[in-house]
N, C-alpha and C positions, 0 to 999 in steps of 0.2 A: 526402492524404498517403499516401505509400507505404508497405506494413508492411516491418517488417525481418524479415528470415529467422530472426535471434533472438528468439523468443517471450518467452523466459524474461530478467529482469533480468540474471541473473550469465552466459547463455549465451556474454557476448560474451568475459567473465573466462576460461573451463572452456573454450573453442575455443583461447583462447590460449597456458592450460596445458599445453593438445595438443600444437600447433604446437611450442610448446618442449621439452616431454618428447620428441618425435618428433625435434626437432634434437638436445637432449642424447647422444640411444640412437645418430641417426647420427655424431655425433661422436665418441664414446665407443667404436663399431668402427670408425671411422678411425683413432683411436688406437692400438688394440688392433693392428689391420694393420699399422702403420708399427711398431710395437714388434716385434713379432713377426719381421719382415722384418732390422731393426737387429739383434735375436738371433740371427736364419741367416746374416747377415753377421758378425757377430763371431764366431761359431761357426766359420765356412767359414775364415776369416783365423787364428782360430786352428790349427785342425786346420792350414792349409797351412805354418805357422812350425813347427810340430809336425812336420810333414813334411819340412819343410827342415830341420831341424836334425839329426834322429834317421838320417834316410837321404841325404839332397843333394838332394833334391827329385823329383819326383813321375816322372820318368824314370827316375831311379836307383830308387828302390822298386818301379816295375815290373820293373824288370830281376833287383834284389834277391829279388822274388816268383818270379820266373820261374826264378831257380836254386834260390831254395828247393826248389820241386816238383818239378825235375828231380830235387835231390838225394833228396826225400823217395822220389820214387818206384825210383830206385835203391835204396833201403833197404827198399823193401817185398819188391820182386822179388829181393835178396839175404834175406833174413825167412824167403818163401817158398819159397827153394831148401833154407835150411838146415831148416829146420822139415818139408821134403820127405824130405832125406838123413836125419835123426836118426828119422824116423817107421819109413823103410826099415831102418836098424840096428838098431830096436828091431824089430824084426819078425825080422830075423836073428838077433838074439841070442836072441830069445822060440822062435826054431827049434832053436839049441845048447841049449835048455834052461836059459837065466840066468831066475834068478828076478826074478819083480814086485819083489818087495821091493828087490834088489838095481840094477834096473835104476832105479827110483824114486829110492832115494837117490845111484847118478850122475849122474840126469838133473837131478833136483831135482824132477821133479813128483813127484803122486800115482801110486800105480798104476791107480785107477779113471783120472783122467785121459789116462795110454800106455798101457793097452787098449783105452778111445774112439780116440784117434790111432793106434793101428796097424789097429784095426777099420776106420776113415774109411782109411786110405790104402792096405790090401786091397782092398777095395771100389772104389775111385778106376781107370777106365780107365789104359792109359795113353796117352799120344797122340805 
């Protein structure tokens, strides 16, 4: 008679509970994948009704973006001119002799903060 590979009485029980603990666990991340997958699609279908409604849909938001940051960046380069000229008037005025105090409360800043800005923009090449 042939021996069996299982020695043990319950060996052939505890292989089995293997076998199926191993298919439970693979089953159990097939699940988990296909859920996961059904939540980036619900998600993706949301966000794009989101997208369609809010803007017309995913051309128009681009285009929408795209003048955004035109516009934004127009307002920096006007920021930066005015916050140029107003550094340079404080600097002429601080020449007539107007006082900190005085030029602070036109300005609205500090005076420590418009003698950093006129410091910084002495200093500044010009090109």
């Amino acid at each position: 008679m042939a021996r069996s590979k299982y020695t043990k009485p319950n060996a052939r029980r505890e292989e089995a509970y293997r076998r199926q603990r191993e298919a439970n666990d693979a089953a159990a991340i097939a699940a988990r994948d296909r859920a996961r997958a059904v939540s980036e699609t619900q998600r993706s279908q949301r966000a794009d009704r989101n997208l369609e409604l809010v803007w017309g849909g995913r051309t128009d938001a681009l285009k929408r973006l795209r003048d955004i940051s035109r516009q934004l960046e127009k307002l920096h380069r006007a920021e930066r001119a005015l916050l140029t000229e107003r550094d340079e008037l404080v600097g002429t005025l601080r020449a007539v002799e107007v006082s900190w105090a005085q030029l602070a409360t036109w300005s609205g800043l500090s005076r420590q903060a418009l003698s950093k800005r006129t410091n910084v923009s002495q200093d500044r090449p010009d090109f």
